[in-house]
TISERO-428744 format. One record per residue (C-alpha): residue number from 1; residue in three letters; chain; x, y, z. Coordinates in Angstrom, 3 decimals, padded with zeros to 6 digits. Example, Ala and Ser with C-alpha at 12.3 -4.5 7.8 and 13.67 -1.06 7.14 Angstrom:
+-----+------+-----+----------+----------+----------+
| seq | type | mol |        x |        y |        z |
+-----+------+-----+----------+----------+----------+
|   1 |  ALA |   A |  012.300 | -004.500 |  007.800 |
|   2 |  SER |   A |  013.670 | -001.060 |  007.140 |
+-----+------+-----+----------+----------+----------+
This chain:
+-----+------+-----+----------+----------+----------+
| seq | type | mol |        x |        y |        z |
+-----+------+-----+----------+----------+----------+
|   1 |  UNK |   A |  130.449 |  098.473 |  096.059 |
|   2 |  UNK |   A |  127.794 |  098.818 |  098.553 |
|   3 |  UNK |   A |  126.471 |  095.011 |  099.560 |
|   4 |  UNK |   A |  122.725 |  094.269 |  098.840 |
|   5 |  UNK |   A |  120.632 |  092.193 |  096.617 |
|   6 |  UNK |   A |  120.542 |  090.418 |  093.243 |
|   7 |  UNK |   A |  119.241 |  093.560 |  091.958 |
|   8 |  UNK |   A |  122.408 |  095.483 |  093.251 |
|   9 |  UNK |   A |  124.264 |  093.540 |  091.676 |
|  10 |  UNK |   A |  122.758 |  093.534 |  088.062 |
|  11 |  UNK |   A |  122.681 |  097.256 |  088.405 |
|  12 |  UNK |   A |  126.282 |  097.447 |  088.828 |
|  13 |  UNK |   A |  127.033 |  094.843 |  086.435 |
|  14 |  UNK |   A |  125.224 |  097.133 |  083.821 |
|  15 |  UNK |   A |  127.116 |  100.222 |  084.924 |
|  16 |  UNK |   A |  130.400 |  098.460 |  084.503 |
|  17 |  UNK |   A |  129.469 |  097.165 |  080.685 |
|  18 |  UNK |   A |  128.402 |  100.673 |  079.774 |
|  19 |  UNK |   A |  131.786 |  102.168 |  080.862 |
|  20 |  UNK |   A |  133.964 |  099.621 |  079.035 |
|  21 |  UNK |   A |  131.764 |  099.580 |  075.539 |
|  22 |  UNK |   A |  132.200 |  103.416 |  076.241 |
|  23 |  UNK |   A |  135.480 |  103.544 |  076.898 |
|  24 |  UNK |   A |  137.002 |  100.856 |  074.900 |
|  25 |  UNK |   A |  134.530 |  100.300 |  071.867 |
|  26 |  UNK |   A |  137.232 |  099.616 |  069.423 |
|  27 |  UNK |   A |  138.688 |  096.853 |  071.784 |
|  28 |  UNK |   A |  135.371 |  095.362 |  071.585 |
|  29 |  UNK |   A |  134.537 |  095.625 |  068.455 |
|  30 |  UNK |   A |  137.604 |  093.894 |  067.193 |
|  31 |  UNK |   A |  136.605 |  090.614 |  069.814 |
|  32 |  UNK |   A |  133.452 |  090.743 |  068.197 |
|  33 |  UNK |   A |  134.980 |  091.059 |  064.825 |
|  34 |  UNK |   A |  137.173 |  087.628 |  065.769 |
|  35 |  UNK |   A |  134.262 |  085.869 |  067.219 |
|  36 |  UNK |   A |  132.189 |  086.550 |  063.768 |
|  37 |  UNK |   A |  135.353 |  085.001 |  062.225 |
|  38 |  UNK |   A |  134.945 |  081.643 |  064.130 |
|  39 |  UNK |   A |  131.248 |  081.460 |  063.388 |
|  40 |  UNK |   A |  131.280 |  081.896 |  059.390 |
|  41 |  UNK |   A |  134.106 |  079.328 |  059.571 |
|  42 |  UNK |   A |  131.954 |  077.156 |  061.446 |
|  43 |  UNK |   A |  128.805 |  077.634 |  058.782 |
|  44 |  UNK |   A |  131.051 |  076.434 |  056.765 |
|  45 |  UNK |   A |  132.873 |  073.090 |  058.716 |
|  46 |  UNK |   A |  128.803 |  072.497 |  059.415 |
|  47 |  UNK |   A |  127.892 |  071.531 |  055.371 |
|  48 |  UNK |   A |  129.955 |  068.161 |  055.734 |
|  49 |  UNK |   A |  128.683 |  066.171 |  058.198 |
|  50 |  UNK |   A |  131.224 |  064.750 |  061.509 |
|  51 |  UNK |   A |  131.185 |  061.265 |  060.242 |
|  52 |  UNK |   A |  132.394 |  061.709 |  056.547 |
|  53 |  UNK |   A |  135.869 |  063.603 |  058.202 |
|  54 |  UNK |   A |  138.975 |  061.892 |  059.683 |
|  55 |  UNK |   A |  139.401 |  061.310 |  063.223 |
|  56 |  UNK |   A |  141.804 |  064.224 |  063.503 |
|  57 |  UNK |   A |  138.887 |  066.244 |  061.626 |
|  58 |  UNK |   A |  136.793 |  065.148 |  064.127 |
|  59 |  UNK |   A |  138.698 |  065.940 |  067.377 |
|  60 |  UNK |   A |  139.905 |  069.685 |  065.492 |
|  61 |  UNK |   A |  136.295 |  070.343 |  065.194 |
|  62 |  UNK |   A |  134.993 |  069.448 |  068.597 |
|  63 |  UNK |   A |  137.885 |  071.011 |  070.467 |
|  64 |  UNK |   A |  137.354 |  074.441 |  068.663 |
|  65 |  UNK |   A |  134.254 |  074.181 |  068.849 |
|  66 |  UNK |   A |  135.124 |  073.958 |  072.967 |
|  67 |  UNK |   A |  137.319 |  077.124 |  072.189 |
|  68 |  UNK |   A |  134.679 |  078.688 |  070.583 |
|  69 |  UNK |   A |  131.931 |  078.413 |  073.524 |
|  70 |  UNK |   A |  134.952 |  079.574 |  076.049 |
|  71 |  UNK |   A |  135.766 |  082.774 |  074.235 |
|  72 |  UNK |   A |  132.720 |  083.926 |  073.686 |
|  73 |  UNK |   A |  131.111 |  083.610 |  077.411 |
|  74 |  UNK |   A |  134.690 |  084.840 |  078.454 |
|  75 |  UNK |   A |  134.178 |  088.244 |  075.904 |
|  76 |  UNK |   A |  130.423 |  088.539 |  078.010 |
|  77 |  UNK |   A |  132.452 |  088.489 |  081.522 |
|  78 |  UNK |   A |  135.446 |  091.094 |  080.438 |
|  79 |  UNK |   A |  132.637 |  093.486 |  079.664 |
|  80 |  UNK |   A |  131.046 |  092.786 |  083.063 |
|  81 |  UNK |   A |  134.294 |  093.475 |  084.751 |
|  82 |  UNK |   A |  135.396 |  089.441 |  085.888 |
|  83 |  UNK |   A |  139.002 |  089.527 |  084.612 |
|  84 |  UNK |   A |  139.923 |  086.830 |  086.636 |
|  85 |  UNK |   A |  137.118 |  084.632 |  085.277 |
|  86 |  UNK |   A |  137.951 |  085.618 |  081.621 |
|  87 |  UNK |   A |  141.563 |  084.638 |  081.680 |
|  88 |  UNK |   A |  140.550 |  081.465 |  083.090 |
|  89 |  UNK |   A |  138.346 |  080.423 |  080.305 |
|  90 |  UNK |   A |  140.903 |  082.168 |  077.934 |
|  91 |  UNK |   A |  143.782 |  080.083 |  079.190 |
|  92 |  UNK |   A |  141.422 |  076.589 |  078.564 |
|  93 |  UNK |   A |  141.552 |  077.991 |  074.459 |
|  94 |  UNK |   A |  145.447 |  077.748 |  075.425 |
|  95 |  UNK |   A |  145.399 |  074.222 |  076.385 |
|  96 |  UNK |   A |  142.790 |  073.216 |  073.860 |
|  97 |  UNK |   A |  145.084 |  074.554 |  071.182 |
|  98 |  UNK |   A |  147.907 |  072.464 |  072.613 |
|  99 |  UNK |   A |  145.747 |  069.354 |  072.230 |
| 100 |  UNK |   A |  144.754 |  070.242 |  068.840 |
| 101 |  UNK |   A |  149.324 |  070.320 |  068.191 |
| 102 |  UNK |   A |  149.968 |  066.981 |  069.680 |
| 103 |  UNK |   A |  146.944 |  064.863 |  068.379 |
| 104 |  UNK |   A |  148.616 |  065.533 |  064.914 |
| 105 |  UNK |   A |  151.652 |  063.229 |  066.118 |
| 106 |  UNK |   A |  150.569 |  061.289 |  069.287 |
| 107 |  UNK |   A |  147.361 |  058.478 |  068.334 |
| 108 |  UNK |   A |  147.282 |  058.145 |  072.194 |
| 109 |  UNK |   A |  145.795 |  061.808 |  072.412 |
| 110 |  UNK |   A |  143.860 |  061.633 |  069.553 |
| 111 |  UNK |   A |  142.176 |  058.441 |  070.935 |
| 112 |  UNK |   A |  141.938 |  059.707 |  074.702 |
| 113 |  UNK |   A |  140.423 |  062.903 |  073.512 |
| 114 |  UNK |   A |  137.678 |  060.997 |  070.777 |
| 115 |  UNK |   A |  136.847 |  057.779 |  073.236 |
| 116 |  UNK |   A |  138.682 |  058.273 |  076.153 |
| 117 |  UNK |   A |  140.223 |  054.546 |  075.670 |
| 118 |  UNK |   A |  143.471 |  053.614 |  074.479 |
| 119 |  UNK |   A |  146.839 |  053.501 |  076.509 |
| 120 |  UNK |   A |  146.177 |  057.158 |  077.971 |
| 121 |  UNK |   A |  143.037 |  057.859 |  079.946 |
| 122 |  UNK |   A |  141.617 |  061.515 |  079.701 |
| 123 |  UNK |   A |  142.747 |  062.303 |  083.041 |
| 124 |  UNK |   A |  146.895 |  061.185 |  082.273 |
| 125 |  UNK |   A |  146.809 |  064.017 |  079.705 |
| 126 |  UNK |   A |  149.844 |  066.595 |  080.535 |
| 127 |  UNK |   A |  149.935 |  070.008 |  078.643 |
| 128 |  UNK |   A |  153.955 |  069.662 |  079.664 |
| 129 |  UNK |   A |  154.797 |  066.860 |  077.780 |
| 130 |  UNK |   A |  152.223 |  067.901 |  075.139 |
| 131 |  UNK |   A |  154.512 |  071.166 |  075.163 |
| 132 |  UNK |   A |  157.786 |  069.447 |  075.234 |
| 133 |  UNK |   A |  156.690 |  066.936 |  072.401 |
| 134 |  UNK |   A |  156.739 |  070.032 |  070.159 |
| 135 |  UNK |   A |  159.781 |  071.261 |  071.211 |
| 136 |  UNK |   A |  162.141 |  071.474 |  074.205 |
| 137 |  UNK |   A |  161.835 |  075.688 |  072.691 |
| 138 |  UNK |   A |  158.335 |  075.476 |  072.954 |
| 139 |  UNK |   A |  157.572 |  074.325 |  076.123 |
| 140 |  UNK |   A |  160.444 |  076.421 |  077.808 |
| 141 |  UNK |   A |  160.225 |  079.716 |  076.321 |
| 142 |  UNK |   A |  156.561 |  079.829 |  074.816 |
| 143 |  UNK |   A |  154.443 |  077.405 |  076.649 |
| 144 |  UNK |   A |  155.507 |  077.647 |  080.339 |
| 145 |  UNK |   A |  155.764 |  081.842 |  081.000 |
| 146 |  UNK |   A |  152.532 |  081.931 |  079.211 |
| 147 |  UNK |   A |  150.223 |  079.360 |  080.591 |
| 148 |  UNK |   A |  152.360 |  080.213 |  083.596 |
| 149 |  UNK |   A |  150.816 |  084.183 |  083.517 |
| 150 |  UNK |   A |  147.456 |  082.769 |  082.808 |
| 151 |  UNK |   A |  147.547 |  080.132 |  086.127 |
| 152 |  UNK |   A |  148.157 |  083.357 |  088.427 |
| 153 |  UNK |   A |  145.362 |  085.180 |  087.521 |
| 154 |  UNK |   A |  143.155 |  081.433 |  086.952 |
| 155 |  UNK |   A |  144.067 |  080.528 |  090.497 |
| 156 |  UNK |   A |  144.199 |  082.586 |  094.030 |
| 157 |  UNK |   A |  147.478 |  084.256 |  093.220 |
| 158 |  UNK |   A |  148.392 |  087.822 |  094.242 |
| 159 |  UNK |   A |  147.551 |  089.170 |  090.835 |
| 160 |  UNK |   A |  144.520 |  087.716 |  090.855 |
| 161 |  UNK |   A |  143.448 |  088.574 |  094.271 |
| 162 |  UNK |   A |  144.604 |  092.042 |  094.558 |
| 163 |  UNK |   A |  142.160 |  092.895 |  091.429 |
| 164 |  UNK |   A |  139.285 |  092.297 |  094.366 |
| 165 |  UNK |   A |  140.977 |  095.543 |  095.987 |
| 166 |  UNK |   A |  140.216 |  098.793 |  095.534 |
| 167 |  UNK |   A |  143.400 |  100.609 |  095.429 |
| 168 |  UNK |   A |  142.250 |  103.974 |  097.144 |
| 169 |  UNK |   A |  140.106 |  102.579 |  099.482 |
| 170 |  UNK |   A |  142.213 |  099.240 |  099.930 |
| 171 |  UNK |   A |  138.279 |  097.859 |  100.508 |
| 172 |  UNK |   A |  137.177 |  094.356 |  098.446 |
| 173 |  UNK |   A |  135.176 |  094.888 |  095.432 |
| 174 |  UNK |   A |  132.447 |  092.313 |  095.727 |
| 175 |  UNK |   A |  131.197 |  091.145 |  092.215 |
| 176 |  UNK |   A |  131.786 |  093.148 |  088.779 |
| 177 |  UNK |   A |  134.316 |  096.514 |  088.505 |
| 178 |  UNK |   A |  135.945 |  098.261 |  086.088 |
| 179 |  UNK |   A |  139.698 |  098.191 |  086.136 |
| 180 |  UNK |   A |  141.484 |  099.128 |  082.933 |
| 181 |  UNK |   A |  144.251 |  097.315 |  083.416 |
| 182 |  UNK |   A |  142.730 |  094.107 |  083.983 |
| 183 |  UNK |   A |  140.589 |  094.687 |  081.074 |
| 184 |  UNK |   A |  143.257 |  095.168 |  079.035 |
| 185 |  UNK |   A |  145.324 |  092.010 |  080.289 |
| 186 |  UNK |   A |  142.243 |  090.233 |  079.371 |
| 187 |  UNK |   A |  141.638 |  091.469 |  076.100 |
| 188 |  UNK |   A |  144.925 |  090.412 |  074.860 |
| 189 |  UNK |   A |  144.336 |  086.694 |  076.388 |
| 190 |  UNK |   A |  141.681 |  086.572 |  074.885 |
| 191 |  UNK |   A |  142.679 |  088.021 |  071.094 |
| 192 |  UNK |   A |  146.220 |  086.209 |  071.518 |
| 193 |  UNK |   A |  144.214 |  082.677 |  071.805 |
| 194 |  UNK |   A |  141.456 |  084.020 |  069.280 |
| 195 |  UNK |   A |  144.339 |  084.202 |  066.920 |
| 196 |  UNK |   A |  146.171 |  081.187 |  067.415 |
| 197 |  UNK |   A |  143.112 |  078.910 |  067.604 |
| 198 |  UNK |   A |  141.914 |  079.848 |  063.832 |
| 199 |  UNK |   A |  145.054 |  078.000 |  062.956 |
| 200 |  UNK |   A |  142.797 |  074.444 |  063.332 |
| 201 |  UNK |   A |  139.478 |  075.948 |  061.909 |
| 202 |  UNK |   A |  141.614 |  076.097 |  058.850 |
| 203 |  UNK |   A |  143.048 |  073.155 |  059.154 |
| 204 |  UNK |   A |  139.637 |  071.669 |  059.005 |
| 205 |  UNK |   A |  138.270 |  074.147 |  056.601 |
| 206 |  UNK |   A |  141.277 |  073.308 |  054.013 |
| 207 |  UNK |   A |  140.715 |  074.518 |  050.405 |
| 208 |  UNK |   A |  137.120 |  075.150 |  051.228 |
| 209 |  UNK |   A |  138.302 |  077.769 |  053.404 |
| 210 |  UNK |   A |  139.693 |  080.059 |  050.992 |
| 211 |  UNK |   A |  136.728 |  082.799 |  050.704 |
| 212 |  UNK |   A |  136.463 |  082.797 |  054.856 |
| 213 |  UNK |   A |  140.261 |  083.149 |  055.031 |
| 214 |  UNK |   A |  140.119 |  086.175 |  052.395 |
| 215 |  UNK |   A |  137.904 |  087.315 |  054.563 |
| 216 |  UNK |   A |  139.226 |  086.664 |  058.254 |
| 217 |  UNK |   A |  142.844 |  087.368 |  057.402 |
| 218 |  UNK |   A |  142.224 |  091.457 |  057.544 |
| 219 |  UNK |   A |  140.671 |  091.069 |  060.691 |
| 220 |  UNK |   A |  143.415 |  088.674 |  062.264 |
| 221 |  UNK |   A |  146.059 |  091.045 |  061.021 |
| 222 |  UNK |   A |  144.292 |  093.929 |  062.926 |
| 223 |  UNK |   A |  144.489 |  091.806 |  065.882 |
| 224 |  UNK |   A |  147.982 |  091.367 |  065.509 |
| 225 |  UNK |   A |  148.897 |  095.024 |  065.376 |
| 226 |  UNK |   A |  146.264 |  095.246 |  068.584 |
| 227 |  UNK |   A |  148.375 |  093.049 |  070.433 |
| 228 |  UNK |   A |  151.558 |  095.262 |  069.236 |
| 229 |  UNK |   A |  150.177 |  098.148 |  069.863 |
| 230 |  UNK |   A |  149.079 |  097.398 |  073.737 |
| 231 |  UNK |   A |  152.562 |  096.053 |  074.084 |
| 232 |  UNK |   A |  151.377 |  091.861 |  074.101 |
| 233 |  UNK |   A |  152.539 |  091.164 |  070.117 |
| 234 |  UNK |   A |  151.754 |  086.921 |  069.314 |
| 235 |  UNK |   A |  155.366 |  085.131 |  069.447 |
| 236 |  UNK |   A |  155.656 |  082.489 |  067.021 |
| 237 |  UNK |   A |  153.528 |  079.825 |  068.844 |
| 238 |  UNK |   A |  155.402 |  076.389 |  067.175 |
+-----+------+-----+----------+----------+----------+
């Protein structure tokens, strides 16, 4: 892309968001789909107020909440062509979910995540041990290849880097692009961790859930066959 000013780059941006609703409309439409599923589950959690739930309640709510605000402005960059950038706010729903698993066991998380007090301090959490506190299983064949796919493209690896090139020119593609492969690669981070992450909305939810989970199982489903489909199916995450 030629360099020039702000208004360059907006123009570009909106060329790039017309080609992928364009050329992958059902992709996005089924994100959308997911992130309509999060918000009529959170009408819902929002008619009992934060202080009449548990503590667990509590920390469920505000870390998929968290979840919630990272998937959605990650949906707004895959359709202005930053993969990179999605992934990385895709892979913090990864590690939010893994906080969500071990403050159902370990009061020291729970407490470091409500207050920050208590023996661990916010900063001495460690998605490892949280991983291998679930299982040995977990952390070794679930966990670590893939939070470990979602560091190289979150950090300056070579997959993450070499999206910046243009592979017929071999010249660096300042600000947004289209590239359907890192689209794609970013859609399914993104649906994987939409999927997994309704696990604690329903949690919290709990029999008062039952007409939004008649209604967001469908839609979950689909994205399960997505992920099959594009050849990234949802392993068995506990």
């Amino acid at each position: 892309m030629p360099l020039g000013n702000l208004a360059t780059f907006k123009r570009t941006e909106s060329k790039v968001k017309r080609i992928t609703i364009t050329s992958h409309k059902e992709d996005i439409f089924l994100i959308e789909r997911l992130i309509d599923v999060y918000i009529d589950g959170f009408r819902l959690v929002d008619s009992v107020p934060i202080i009449d739930r548990s503590q667990l309640d509590h920390a469920w709510i505000l870390l998929t909440a968290r979840s919630f605000n990272s998937m959605r402005c990650a949906y707004e960059l895959i359709k202005l062509g930053y993969y990179s950038q999605a992934v990385t706010l895709a892979r913090s729903v990864y590690e939010d979910w893994l906080i969500c698993q071990d403050c159902q066991t370990s009061r020291d998380t729970l407490d470091a995540v409500l207050s920050g007090k208590g023996k661990l301090r916010q900063n001495d959490l460690r998605y490892s041990a949280m991983a291998k506190r679930i299982s040995k299983r977990f952390h070794d064949d679930i966990w670590k290849p893939n939070y470990g796919v979602q560091s190289e493209f979150a950090h300056a690896h070579a997959h993450s880097l070499n999206l910046l090139l243009d592979s017929e020119t071999n010249m660096v593609r300042f600000g947004s692009h289209y590239d359907q492969k890192g689209l794609i690669f970013a859609c399914q981070n993104l649906i994987m961790l939409a999927i997994i992450m309704t696990e604690f909305l329903q949690k919290v939810l709990g029999s008062d859930g039952n007409s939004w989970e008649k209604e967001a199982l469908p839609i979950i489903r689909e994205a399960h066959e997505w992920l099959e489909s594009t050849g990234s199916g949802v392993v068995n995450q506990t």
